[in-house]
The first five atom37 places (N, CA, C, CB, O) and aatype in JSON, in Angstrom:
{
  "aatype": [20, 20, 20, 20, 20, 20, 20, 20, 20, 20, 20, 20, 20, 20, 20, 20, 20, 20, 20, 20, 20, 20, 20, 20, 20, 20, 20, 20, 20, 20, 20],
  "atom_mask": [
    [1, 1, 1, 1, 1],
    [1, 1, 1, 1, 1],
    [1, 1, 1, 1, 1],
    [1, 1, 1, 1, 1],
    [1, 1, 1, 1, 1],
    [1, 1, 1, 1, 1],
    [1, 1, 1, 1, 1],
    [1, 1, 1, 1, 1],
    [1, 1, 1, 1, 1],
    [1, 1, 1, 1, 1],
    [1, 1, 1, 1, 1],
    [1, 1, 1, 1, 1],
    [1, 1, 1, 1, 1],
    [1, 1, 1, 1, 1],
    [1, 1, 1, 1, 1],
    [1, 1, 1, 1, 1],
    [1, 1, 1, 1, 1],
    [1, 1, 1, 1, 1],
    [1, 1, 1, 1, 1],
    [1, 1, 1, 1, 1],
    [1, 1, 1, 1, 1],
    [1, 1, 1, 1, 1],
    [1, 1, 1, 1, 1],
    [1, 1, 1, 1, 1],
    [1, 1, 1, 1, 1],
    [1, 1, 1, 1, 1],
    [1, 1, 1, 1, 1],
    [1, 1, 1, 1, 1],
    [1, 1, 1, 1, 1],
    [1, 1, 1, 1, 1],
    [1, 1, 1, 1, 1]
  ],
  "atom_positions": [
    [[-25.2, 3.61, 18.35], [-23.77, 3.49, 18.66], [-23.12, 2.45, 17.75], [-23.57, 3.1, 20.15], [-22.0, 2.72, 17.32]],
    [[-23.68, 1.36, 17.42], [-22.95, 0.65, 16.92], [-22.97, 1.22, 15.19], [-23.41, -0.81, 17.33], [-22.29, 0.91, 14.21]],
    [[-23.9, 2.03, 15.37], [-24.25, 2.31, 13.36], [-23.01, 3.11, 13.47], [-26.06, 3.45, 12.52], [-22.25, 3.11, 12.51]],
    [[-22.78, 3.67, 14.34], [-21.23, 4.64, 13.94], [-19.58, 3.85, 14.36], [-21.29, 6.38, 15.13], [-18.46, 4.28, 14.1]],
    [[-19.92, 2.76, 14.97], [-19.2, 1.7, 14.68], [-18.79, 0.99, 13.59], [-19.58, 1.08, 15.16], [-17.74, 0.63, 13.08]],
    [[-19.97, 0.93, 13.39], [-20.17, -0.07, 11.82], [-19.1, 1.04, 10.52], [-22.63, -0.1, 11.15], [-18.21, 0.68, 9.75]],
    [[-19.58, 2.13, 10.71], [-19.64, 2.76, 9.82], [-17.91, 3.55, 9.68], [-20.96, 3.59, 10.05], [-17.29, 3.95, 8.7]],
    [[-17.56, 3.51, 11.21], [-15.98, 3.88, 11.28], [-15.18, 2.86, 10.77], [-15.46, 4.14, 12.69], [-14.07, 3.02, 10.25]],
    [[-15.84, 1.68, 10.96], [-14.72, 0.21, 10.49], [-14.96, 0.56, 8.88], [-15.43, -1.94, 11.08], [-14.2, 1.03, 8.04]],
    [[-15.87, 0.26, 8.83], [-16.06, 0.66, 6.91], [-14.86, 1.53, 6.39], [-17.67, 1.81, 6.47], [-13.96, 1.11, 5.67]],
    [[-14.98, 2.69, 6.83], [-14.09, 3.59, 5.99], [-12.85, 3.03, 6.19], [-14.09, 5.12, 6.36], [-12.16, 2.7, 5.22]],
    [[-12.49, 2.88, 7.28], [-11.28, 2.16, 7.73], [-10.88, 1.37, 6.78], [-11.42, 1.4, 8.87], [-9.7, 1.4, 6.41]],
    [[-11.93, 0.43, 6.16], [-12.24, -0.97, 5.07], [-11.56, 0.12, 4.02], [-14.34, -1.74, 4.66], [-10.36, -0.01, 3.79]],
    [[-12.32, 1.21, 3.37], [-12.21, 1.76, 2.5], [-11.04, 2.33, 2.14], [-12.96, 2.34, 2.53], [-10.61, 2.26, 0.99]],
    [[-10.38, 3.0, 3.19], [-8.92, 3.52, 2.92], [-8.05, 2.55, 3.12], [-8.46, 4.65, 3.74], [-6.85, 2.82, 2.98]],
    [[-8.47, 1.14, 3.51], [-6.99, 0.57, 3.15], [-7.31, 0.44, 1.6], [-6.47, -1.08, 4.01], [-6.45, 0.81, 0.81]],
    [[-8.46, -0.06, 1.15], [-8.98, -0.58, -0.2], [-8.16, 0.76, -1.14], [-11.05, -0.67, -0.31], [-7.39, 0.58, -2.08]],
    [[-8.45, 1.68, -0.76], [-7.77, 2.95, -2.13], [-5.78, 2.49, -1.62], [-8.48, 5.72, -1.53], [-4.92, 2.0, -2.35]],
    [[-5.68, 2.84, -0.39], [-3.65, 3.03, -0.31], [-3.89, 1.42, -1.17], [-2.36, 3.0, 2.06], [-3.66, 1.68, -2.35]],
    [[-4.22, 0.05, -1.07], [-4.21, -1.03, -2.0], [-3.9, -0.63, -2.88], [-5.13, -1.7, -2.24], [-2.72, -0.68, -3.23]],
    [[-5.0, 0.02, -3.71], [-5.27, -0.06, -5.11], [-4.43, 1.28, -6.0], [-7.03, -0.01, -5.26], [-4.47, 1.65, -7.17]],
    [[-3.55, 1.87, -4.59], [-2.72, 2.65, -4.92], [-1.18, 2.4, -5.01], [-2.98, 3.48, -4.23], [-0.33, 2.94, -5.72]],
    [[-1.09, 1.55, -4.22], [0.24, 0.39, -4.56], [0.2, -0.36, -5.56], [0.5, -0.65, -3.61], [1.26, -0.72, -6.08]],
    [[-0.85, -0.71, -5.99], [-0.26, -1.84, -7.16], [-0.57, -1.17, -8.72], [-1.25, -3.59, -7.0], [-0.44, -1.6, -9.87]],
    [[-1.09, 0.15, -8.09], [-0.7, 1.37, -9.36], [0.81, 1.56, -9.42], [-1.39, 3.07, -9.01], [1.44, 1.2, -10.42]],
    [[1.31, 2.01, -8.56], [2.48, 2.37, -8.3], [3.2, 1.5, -8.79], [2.74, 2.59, -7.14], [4.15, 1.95, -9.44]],
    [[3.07, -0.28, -8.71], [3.94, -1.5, -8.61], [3.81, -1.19, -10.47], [3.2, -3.28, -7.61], [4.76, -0.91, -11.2]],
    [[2.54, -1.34, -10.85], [2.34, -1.21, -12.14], [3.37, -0.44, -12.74], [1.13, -0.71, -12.39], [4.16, -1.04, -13.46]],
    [[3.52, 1.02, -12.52], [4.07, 2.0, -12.75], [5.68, 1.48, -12.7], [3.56, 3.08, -11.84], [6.14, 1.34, -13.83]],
    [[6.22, 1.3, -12.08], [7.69, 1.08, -11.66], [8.08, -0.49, -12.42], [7.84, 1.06, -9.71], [9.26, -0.81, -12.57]],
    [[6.67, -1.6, -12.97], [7.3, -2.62, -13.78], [7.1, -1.97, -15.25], [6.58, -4.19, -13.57], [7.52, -2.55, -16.25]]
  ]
}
């Protein structure tokens, strides 16, 4: 139970990490 705990927070981790690294593409883009 908790390994699929662990493992739901992760991705969670992970998709903020890409929309991140997709904003400051974007920020890039627009300076």
């Amino acid at each position: 139970m908790s390994y699929t705990l662990n493992h739901a927070s992760s991705r969670q981790i992970v998709r903020d990490y890409t929309q991140l690294c997709f904003g400051i593409k974007r920020l890039m883009h627009d300076l």
